[in-house]
Each structure stands twice: as structure tokens, then as C-alpha cells.
N, C-alpha and C positions, 0 to 999 in steps of 0.2 A: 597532493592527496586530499582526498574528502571522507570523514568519518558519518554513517548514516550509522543511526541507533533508535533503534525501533522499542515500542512499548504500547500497553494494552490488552496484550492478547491475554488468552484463558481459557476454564471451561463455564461453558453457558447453556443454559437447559435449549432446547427448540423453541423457537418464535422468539429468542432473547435478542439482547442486542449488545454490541461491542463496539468501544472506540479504540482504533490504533491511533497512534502518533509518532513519529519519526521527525528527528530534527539532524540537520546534517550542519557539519563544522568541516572546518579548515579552508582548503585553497577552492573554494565556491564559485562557479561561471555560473554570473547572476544569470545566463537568458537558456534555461534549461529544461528540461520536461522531468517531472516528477512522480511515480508512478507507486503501485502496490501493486506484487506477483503474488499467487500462489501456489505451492506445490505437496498434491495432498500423495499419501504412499502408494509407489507403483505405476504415478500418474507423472506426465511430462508440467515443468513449470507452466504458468498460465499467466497473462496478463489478467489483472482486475479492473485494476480503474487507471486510469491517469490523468493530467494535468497540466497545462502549458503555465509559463509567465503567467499570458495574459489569462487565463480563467477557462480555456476551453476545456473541455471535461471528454473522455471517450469511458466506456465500461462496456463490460462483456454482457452478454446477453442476459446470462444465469443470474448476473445481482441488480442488472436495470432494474429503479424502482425499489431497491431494497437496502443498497450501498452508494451513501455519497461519498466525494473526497475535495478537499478545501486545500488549499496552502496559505500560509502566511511568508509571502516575501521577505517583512525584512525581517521575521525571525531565523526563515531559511528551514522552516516545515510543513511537512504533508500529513493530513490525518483523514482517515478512514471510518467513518461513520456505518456501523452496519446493525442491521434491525433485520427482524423477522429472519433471523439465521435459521437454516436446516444442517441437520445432519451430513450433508452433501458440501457442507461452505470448510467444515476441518480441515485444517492444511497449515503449513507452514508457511504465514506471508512474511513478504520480503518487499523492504522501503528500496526503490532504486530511483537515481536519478543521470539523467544523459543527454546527452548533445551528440546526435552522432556524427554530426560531420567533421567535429575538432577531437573526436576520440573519447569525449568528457563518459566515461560511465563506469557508475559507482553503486554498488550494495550495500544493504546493510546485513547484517545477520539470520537474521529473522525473528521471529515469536511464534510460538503456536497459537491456536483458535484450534478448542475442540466444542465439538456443539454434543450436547450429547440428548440423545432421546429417551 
């Protein structure tokens, strides 16, 4: 089993900015992809950003240029860097990290992010 526990989130006026951070424990498959969802009310979950091992980065369209995300291997964390938030970014993110071809995947809880105008 792998515990992801997620932190950072809040509320923050428009154009503000927020750092998540998620660090995951227990039975860990070092060679994984590490990601951050959101799901804001009424709306289907969404990928945000994510993150290989090795450093590649994919993000959705809506926060290119606005949200970065970094991992630290040997601490076994992903963090989310977001700036210039809108009203449109509120939602509930969620740390998850997967391997899908051996099963590996794992959630965290979540935090809110409310952005407020």
C-alpha cells in the first residue's frame, strides 16, 4: 500500500498563488508517474499536470504557463506550484501516483484550492 498526503491548498484572492505538496509513503515503485487532478463541483475529475522519474512534465492546457510541478525522488514528492490562479482553477486537487501496467495506483485525499474574486 502507498499513503499520498496532500497539503497547501486554501483560499486565495485572483492572480494569487499556491504551492501544493504531496509526499507519498509506504510500499513505493521507485519508477512511477506522479500527477495532480482536479475536480471542481458538477465537473468530471481532470488531469493537471504531471511527471515522469525522469523529469518529463505534461499539463493541461488551462494552467500552461501558469502551474508548474517538480518531484523530489528520494523524498518520494510532488509539488504544484500555481500562480496567477482564477476563479476558474477552485477545485479539489488530488496527489496521485501510477504505473499502469503493474497496477501501481494510488490517491491521496485531496485539499481544496478556492480562488476567490
Amino acid at each position: 500500500q502507498v499513503q499520498l498526503v496532500e497539503s497547501g491548498g486554501g483560499l486565495v484572492q485572483v492572480g494569487g498563488s499556491l504551492r501544493l505538496s504531496c509526499a507519498a509513503s509506504g510500499s513505493i515503485f521507485s519508477i512511477n508517474i506522479m500527477g495532480w487532478y482536479r475536480q471542481a463541483p458538477g465537473k468530471q475529475r481532470e488531469l493537471v499536470a504531471s511527471i515522469t522519474i525522469d523529469g518529463s512534465t505534461y499539463y493541461a492546457d488551462s494552467v500552461k504557463g501558469r502551474f508548474t510541478i517538480s518531484r523530489d525522488n528520494a523524498m518520494n514528492t510532488v509539488s504544484l506550484q500555481m500562480k496567477t490562479l482564477k476563479p476558474e482553477d477552485t477545485a479539489v486537487y488530488y496527489c496521485r501516483t501510477w504505473r499502469a501496467q503493474i497496477g501501481y495506483d494510488y490517491w491521496g485525499q485531496g485539499t481544496q484550492v478556492t480562488v476567490s474574486s
